[in-house]
N, CA and C of each residue as an Amber inpcrd file, in Angstrom:
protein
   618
   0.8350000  -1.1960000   0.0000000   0.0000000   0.0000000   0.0000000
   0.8730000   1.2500000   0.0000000   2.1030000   1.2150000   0.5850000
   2.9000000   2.5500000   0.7600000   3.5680000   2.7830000  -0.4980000
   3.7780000   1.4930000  -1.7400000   4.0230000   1.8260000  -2.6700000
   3.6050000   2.6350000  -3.3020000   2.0460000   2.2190000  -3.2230000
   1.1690000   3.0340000  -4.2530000   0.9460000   4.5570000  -3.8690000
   1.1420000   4.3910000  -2.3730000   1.1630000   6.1780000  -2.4450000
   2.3700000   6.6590000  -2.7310000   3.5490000   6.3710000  -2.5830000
   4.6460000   6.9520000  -2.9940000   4.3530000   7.0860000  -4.1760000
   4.1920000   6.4930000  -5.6130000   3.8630000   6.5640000  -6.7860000
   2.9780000   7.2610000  -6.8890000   1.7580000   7.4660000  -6.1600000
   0.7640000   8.5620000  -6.6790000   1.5020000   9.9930000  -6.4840000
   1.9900000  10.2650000  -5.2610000   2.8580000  11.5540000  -5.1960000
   3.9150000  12.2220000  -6.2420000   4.4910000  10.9620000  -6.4800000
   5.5380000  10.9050000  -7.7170000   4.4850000  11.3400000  -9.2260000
   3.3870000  10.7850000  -9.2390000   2.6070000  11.3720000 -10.4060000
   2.1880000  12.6150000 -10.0050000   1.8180000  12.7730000  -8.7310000
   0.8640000  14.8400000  -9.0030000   2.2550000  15.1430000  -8.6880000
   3.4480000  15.4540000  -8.3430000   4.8790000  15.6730000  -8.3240000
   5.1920000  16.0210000  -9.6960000   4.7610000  15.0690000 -11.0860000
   5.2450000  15.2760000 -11.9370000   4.6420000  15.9470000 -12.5400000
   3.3350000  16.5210000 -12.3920000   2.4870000  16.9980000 -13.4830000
   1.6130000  16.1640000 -14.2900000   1.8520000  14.9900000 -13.6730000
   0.7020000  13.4870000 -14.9570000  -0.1890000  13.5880000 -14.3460000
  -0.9360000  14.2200000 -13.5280000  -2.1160000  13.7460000 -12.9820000
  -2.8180000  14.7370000 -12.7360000  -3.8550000  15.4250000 -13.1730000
  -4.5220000  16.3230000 -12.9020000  -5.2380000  16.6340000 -11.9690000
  -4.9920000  17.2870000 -10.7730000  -5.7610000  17.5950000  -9.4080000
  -6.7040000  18.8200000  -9.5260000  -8.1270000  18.6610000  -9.5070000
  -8.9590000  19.2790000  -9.2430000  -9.0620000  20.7800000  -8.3150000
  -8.7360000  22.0080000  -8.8430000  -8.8620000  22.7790000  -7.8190000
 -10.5200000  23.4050000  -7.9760000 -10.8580000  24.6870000  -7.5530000
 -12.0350000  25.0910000  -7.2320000 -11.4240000  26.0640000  -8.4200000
 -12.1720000  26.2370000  -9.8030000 -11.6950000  27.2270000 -10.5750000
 -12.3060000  28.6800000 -10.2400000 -12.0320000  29.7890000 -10.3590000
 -11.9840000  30.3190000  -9.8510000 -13.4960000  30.9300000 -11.3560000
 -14.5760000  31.8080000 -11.2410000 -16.0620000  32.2040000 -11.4820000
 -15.0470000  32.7460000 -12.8940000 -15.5830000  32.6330000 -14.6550000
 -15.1120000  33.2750000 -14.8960000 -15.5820000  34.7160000 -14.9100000
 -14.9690000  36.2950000 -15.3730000 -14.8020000  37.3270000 -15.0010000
 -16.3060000  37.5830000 -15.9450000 -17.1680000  38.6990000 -15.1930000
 -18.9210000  38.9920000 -15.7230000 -18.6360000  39.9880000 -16.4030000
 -19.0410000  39.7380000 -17.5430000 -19.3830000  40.6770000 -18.4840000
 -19.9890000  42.1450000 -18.4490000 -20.6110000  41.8060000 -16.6580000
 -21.5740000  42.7310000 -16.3560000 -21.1850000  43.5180000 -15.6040000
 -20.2600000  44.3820000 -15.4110000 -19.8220000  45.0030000 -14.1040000
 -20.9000000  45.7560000 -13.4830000 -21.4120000  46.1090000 -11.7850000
 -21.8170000  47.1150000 -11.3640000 -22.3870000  48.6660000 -11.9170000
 -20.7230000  48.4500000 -12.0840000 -20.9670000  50.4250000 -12.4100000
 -20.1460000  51.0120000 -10.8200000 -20.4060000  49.9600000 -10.1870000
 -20.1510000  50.3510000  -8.5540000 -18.5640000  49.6730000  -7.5750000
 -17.6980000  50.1480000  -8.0930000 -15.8280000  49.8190000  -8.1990000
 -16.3020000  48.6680000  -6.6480000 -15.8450000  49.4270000  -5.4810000
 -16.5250000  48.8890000  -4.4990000 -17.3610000  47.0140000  -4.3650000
 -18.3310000  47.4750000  -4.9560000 -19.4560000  46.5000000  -5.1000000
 -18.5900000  45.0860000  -5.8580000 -18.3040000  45.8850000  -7.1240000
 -17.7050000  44.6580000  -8.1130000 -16.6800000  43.8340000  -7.1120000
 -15.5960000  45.0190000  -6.9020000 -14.3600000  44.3330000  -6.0850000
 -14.8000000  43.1030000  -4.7850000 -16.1470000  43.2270000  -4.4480000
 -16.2190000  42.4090000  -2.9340000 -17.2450000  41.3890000  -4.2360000
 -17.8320000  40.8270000  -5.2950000 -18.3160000  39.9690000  -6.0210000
 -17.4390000  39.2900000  -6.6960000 -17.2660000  37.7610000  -6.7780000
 -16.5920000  37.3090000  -6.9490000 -16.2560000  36.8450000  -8.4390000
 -16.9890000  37.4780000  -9.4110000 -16.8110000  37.6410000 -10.7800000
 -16.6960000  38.8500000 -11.2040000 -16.3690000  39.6140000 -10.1220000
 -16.6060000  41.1150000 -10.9330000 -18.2410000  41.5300000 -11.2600000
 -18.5180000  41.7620000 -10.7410000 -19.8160000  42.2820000 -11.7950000
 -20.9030000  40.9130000 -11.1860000 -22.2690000  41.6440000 -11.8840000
 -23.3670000  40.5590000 -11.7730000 -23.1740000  39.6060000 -12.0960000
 -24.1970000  38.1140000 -11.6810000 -24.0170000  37.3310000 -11.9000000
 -24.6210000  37.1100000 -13.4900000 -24.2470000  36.2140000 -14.4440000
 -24.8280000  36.8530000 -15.5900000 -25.9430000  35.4430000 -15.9820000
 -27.1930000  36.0300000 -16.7150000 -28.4370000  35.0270000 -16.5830000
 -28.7280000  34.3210000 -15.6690000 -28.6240000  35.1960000 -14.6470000
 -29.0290000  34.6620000 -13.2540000 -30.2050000  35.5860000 -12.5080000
 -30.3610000  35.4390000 -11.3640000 -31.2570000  36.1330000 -10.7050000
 -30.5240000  36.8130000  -9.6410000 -30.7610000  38.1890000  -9.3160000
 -30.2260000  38.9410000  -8.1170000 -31.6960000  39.2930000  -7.3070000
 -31.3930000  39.4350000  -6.0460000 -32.1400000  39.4900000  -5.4730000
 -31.9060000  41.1620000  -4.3990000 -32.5210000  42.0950000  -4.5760000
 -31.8430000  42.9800000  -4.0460000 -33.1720000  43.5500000  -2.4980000
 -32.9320000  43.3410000  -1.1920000 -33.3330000  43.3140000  -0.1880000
 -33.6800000  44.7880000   0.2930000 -34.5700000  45.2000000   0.6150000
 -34.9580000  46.8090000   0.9010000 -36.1380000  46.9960000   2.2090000
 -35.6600000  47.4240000   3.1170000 -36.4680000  48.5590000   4.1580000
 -37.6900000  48.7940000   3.5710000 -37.4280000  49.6610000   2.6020000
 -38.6590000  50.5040000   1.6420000 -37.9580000  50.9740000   0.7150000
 -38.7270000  52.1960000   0.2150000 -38.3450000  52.1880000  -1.3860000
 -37.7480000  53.8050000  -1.1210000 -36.9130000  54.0040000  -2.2260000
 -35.9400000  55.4060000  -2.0590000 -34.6620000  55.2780000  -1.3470000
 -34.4320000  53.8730000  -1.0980000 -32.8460000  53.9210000  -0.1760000
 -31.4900000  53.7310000  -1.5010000 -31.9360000  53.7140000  -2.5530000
 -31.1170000  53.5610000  -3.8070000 -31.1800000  52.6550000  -4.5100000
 -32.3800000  52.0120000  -4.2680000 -32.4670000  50.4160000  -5.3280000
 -32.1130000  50.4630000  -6.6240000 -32.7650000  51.8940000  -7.1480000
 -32.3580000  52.0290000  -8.8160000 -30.9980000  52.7010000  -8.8770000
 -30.1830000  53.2310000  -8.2250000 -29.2640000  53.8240000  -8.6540000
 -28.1780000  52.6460000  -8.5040000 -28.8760000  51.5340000  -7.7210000
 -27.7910000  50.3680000  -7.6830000 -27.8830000  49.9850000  -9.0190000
 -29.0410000  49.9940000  -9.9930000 -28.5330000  49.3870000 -11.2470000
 -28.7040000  50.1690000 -12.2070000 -29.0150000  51.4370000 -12.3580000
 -28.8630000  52.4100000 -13.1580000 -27.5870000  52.4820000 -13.9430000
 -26.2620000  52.5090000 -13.5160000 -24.7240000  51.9670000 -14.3410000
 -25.0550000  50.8690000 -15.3180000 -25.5330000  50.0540000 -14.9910000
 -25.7520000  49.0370000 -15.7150000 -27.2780000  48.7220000 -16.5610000
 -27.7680000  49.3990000 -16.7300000 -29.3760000  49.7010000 -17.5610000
 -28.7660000  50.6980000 -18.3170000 -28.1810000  51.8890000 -18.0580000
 -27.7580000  53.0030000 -18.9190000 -26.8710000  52.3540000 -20.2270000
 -25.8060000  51.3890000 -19.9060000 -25.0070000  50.4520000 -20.5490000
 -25.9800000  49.7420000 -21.1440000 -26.6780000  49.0000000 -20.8340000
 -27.4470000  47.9530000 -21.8580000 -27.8330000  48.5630000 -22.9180000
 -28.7370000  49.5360000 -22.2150000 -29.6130000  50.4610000 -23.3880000
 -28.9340000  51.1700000 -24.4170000 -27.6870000  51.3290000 -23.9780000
 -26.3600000  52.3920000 -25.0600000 -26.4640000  51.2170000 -25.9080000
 -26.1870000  49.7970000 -25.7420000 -26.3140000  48.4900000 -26.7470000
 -27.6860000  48.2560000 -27.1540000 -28.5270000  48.7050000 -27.1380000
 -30.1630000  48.7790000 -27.9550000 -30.6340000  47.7150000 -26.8490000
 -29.9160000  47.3560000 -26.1930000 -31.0820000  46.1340000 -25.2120000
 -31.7780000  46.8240000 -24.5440000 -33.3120000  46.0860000 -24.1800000
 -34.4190000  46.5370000 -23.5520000 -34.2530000  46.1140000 -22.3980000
 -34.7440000  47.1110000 -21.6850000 -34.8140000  47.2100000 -20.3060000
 -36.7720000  46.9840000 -19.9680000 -37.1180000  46.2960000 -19.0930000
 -38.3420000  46.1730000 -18.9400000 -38.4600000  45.6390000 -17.2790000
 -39.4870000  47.2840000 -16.9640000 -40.0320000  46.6020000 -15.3880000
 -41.4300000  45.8500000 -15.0340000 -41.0430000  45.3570000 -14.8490000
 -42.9070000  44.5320000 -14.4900000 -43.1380000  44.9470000 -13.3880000
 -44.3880000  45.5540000 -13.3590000 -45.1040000  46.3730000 -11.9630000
 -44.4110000  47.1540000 -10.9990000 -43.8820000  48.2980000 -11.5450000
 -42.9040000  48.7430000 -10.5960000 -43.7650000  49.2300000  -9.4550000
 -42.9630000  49.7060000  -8.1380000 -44.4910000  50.3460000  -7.1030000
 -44.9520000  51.7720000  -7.4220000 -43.9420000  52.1720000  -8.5740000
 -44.3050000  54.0750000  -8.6810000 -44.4180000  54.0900000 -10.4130000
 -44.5460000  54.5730000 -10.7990000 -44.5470000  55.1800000 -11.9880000
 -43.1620000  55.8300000 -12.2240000 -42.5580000  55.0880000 -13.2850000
 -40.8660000  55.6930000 -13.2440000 -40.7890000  57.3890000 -13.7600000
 -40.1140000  57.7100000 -13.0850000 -40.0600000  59.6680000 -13.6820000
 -38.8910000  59.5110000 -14.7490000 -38.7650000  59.8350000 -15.8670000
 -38.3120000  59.5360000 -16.7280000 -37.4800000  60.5480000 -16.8000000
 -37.0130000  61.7710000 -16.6100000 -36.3130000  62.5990000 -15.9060000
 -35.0460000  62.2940000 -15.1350000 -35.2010000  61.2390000 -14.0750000
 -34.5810000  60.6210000 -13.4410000 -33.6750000  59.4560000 -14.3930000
 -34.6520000  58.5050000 -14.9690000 -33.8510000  57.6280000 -15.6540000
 -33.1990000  58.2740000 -16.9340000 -33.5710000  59.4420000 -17.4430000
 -32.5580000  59.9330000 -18.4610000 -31.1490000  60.5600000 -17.5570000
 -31.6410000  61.3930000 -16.9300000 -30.3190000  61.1670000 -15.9180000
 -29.0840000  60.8250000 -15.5000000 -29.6300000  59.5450000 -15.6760000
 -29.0590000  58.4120000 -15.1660000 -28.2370000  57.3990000 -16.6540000
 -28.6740000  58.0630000 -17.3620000 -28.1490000  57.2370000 -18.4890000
 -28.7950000  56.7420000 -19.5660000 -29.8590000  56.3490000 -18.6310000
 -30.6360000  55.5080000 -19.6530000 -31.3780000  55.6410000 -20.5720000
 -31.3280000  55.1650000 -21.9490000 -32.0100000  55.5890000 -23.3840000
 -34.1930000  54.7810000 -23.0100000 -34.2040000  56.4530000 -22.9570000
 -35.9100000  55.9980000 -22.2760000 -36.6880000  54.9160000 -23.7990000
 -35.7380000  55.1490000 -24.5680000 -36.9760000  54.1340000 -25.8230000
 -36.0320000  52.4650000 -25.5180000 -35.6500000  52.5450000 -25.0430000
 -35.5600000  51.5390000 -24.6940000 -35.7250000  50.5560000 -23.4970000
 -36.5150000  51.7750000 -22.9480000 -37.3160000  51.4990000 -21.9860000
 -38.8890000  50.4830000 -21.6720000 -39.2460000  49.6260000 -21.0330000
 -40.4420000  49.3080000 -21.1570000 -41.4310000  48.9590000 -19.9190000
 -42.6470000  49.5750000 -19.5090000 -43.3440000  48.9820000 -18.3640000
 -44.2610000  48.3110000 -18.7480000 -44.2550000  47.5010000 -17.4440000
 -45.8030000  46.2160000 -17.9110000 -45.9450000  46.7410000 -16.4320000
 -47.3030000  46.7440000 -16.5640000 -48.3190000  47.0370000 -15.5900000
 -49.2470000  45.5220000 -15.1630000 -49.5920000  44.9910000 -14.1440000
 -49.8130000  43.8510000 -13.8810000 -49.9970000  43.5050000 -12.1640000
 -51.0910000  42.9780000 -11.7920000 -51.4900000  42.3550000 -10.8830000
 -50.3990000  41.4020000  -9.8100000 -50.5380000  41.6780000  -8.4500000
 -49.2950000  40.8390000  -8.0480000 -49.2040000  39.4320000  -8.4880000
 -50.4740000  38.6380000  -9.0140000 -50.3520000  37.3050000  -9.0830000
 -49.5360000  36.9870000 -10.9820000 -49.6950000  38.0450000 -11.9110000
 -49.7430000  38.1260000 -12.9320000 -48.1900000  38.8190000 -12.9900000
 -47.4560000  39.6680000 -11.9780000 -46.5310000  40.0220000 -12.4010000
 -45.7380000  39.1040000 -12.6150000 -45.2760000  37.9690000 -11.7500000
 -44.2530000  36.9590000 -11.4280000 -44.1980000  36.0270000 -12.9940000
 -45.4220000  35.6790000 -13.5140000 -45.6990000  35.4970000 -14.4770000
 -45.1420000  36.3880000 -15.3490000 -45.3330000  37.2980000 -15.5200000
 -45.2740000  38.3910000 -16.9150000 -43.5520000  38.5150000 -16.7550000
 -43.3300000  38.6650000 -15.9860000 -41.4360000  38.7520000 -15.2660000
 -40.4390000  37.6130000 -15.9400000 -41.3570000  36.1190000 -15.8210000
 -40.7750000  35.1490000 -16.3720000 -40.9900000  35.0330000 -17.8200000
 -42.2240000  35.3060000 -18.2370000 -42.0000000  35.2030000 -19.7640000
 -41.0400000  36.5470000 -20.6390000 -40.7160000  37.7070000 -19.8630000
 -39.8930000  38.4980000 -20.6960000 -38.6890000  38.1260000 -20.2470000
 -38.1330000  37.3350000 -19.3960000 -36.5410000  36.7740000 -19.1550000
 -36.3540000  35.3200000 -20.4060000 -37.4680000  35.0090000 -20.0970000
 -37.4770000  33.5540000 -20.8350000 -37.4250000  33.8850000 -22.2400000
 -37.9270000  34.9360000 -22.5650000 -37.9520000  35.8250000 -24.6170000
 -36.5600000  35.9730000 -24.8160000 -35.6740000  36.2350000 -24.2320000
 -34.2350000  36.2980000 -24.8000000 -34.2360000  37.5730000 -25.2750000
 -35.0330000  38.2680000 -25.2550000 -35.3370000  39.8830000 -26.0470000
 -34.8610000  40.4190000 -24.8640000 -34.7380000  40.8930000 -24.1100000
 -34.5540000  41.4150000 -23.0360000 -32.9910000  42.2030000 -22.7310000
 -32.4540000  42.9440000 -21.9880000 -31.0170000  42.8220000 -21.3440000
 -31.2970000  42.6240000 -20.1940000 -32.4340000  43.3340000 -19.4140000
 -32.7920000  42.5800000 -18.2420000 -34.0950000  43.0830000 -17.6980000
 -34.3130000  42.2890000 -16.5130000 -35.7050000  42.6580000 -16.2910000
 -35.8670000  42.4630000 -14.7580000 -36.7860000  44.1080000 -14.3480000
 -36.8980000  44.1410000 -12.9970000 -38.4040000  44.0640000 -12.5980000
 -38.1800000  43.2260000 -11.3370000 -39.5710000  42.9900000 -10.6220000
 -39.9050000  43.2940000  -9.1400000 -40.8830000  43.6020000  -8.7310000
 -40.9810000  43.7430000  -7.6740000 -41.9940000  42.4820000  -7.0110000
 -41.8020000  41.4810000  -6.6670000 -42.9730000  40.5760000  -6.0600000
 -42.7880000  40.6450000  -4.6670000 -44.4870000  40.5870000  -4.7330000
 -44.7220000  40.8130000  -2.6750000 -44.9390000  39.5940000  -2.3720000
 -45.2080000  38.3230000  -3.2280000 -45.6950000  37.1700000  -2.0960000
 -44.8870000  36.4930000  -3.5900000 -43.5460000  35.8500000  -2.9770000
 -42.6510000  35.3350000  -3.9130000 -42.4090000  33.8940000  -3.2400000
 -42.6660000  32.9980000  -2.9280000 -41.7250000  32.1390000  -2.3290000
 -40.7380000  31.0400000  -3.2380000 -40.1980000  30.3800000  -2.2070000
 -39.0390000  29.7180000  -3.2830000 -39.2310000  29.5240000  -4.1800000
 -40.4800000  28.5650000  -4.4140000 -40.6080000  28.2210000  -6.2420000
 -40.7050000  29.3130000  -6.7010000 -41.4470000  30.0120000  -6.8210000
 -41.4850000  30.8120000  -8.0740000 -39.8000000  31.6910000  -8.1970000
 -39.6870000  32.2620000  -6.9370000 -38.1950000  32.7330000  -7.4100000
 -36.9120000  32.2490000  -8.3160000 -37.1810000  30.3550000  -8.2850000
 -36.6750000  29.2570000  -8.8860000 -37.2710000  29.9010000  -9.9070000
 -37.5780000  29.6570000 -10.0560000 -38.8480000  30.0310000 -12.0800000
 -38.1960000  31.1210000 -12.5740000 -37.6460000  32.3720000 -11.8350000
 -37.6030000  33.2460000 -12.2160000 -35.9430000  32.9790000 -12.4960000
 -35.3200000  32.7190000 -11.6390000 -33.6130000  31.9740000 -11.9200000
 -34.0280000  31.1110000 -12.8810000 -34.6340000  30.3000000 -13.4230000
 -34.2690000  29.4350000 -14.5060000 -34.8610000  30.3800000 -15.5250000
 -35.3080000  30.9500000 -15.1200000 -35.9220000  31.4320000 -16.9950000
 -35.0370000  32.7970000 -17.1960000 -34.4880000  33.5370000 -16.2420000
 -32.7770000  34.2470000 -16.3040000 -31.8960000  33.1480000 -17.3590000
 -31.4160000  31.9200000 -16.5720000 -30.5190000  30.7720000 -17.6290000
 -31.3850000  30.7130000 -19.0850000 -32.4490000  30.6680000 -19.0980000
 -32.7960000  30.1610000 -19.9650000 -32.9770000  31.7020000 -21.2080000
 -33.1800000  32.4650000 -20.7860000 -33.3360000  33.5240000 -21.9460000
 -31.6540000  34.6840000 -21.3960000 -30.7330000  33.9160000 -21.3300000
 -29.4100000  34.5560000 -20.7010000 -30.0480000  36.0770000 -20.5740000
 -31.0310000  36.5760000 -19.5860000 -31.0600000  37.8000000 -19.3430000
 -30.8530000  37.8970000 -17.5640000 -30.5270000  39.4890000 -17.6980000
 -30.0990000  40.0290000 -15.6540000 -31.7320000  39.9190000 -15.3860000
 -31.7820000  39.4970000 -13.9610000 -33.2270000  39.5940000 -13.2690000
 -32.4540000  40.1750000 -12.0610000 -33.6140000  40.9140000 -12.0180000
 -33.3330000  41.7060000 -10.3060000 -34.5140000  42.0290000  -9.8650000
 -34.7310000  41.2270000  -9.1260000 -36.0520000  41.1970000  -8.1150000
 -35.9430000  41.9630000  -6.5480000 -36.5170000  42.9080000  -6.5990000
 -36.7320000  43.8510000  -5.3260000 -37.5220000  43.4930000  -4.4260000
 -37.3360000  42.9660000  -2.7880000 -38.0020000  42.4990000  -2.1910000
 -37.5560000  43.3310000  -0.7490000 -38.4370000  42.8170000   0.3780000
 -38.5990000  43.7310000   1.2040000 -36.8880000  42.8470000   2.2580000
 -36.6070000  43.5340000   2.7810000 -35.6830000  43.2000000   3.9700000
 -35.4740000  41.8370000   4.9550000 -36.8300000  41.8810000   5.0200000
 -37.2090000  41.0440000   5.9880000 -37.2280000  40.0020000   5.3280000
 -36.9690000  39.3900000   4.1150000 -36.9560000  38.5990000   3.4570000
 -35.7450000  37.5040000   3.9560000 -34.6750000  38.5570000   4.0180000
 -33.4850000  38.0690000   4.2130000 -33.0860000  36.6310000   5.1780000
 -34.0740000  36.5330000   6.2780000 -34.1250000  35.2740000   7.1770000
 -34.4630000  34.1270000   6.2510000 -35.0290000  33.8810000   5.1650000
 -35.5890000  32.9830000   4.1570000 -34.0560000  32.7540000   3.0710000
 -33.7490000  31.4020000   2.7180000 -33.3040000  30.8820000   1.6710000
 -34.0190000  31.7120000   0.5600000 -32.7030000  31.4270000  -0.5560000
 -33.5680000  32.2330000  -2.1380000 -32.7060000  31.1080000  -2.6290000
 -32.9910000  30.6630000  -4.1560000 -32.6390000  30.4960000  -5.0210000
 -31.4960000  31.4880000  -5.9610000 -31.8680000  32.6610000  -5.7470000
 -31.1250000  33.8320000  -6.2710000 -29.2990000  33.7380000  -6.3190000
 -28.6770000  34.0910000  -7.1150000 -27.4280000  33.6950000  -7.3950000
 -27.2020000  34.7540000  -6.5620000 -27.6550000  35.7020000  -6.8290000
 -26.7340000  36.9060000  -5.2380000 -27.8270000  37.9370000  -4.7460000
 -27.5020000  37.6770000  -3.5230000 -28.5760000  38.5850000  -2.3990000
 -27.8380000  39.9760000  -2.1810000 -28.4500000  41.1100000  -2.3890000
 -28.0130000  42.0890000  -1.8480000 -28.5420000  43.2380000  -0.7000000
 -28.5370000  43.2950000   0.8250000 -29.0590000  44.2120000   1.1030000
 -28.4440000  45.5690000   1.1380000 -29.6520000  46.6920000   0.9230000
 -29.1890000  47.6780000   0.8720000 -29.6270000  48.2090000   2.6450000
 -29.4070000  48.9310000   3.1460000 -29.2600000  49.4410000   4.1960000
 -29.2980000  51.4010000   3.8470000 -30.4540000  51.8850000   4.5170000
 -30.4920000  53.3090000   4.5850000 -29.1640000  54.0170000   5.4060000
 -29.9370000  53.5030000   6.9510000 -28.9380000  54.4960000   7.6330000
 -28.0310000  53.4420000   8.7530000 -26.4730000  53.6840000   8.3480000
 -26.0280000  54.2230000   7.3440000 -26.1600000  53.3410000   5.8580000
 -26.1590000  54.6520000   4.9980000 -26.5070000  53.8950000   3.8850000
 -25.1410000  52.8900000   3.6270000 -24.8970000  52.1910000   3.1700000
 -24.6030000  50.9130000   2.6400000 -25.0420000  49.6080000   2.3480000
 -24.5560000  48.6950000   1.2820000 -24.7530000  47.6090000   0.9170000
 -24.0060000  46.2070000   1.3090000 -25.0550000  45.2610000   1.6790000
 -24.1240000  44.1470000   2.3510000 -24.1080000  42.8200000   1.2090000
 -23.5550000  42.4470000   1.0770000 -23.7300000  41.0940000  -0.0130000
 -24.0350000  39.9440000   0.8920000 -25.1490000  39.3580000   1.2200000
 -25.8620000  38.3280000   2.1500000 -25.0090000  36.8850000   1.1510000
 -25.5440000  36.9790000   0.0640000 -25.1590000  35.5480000  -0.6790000
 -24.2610000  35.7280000  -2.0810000 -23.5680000  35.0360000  -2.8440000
 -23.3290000  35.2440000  -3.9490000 -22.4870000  33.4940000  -4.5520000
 -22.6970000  33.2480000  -5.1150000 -22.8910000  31.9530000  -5.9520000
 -20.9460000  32.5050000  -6.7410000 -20.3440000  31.2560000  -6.4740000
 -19.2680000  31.5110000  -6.8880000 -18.3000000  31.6230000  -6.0530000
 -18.2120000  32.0220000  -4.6250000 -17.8560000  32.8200000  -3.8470000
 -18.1780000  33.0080000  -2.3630000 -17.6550000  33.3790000  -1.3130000
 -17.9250000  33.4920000  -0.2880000 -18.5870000  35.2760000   0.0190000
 -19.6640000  35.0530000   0.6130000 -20.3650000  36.2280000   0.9440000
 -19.5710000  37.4280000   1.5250000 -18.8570000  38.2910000   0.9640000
 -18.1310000  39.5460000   1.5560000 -18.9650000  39.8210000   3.2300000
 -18.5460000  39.8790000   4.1920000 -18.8970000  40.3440000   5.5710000
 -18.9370000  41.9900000   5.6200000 -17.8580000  42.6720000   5.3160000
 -17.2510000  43.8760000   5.7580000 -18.5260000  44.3120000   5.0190000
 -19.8350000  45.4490000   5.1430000 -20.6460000  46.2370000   4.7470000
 -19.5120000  47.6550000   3.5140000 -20.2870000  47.5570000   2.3390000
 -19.9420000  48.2070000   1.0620000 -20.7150000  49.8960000   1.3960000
 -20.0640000  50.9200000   1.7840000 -20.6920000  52.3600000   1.7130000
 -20.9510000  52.3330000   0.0990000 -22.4820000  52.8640000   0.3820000
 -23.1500000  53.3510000  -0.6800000 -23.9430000  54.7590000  -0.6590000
 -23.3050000  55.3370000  -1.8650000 -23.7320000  56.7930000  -1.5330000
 -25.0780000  56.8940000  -2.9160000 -25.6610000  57.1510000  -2.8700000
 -26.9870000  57.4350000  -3.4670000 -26.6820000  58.6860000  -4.3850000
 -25.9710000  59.2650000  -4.2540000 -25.7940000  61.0410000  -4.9620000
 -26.7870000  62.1810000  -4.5950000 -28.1710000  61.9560000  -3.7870000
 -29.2160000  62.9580000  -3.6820000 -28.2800000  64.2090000  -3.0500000
């Protein structure tokens, strides 16, 4: 028996034997927009045809300016941007602003039971660059639905959910909470990678 391990050593020693490491996520196509943010994600950037899950108090703590860098970018590439049921009526003012080419803009208006639905069939169209949702009564499966039909129509999903969520498992390739006061962002989960601890300052610009 001590032969054979001496000889196996002598093979990963030589290079004949290929040992398995943990390869390392390759690098996302998708960066932030947010230096910070990217640097503590372990591909750089979003996860790509996946689902993000971004965690909120309430609304106005910077949810959109977290992905505004990256909607302004899509849309400069003609990809559509589309929200299903947002909670406000977007001021378009704001999203020009911000970057973003408003005709390439799109809202669907829709019922909470009908959004989750309407969310998955524009990820699943492949038409898309990405698509944001807000669902109030989401549980695992459907969030699953919404991650596979991200893989399946390679588009960004970013689903906005309340805070309190955060005690619950997701399916979601990366959890993000945002935090008002002080404002910053914490990365709860991220697929690829070990969850950054140290809290990310996030400044909003108001």
């Amino acid at each position: 028996m001590m032969g054979a391990v001496v000889a196996l050593d002598t093979l990963f020693n030589g290079g004949q034997v290929w040992k398995g490491r943990p390869a390392a996520p390759p690098a996302s196509p998708q960066p932030t927009g947010h230096a910070a943010l990217d640097a503590a994600l372990p591909t750089g950037g979003w996860p790509e045809s996946a689902l993000t899950e971004i965690l909120i108090a309430g609304q106005g703590v910077g949810e959109l300016q977290l992905v505004w860098p990256t909607l302004a970018r899509l849309s400069a590439k003609g990809e559509r941007i589309v929200l299903v049921a947002p909670p406000h009526v977007p001021y378009p003012q704001a999203w020009q602003n911000a970057g973003v080419d408003l005709r390439q803009l799109s809202v669907i208006q829709a019922s909470d039971r009908d959004a989750l639905w309407a969310a998955e069939q524009c990820l699943r169209s492949g038409s898309c660059g990405a698509v944001l949702c807000w669902p109030q009564k989401a549980d695992d499966r459907a969030l699953r639905r919404l991650q596979v039909a991200a893989e399946t129509g390679q588009t960004l999903a970013f689903a906005y959910r309340s805070i309190k969520e955060a005690i619950n498992p997701s399916p979601a390739a990366l959890r993000i909470a945002i935090d008002a006061r002080p404002a910053q962002l914490r990365v709860l989960k991220c697929r690829g990678g070990l969850a950054r601890s140290a809290p990310i300052a996030f400044t909003t610009g108001h």
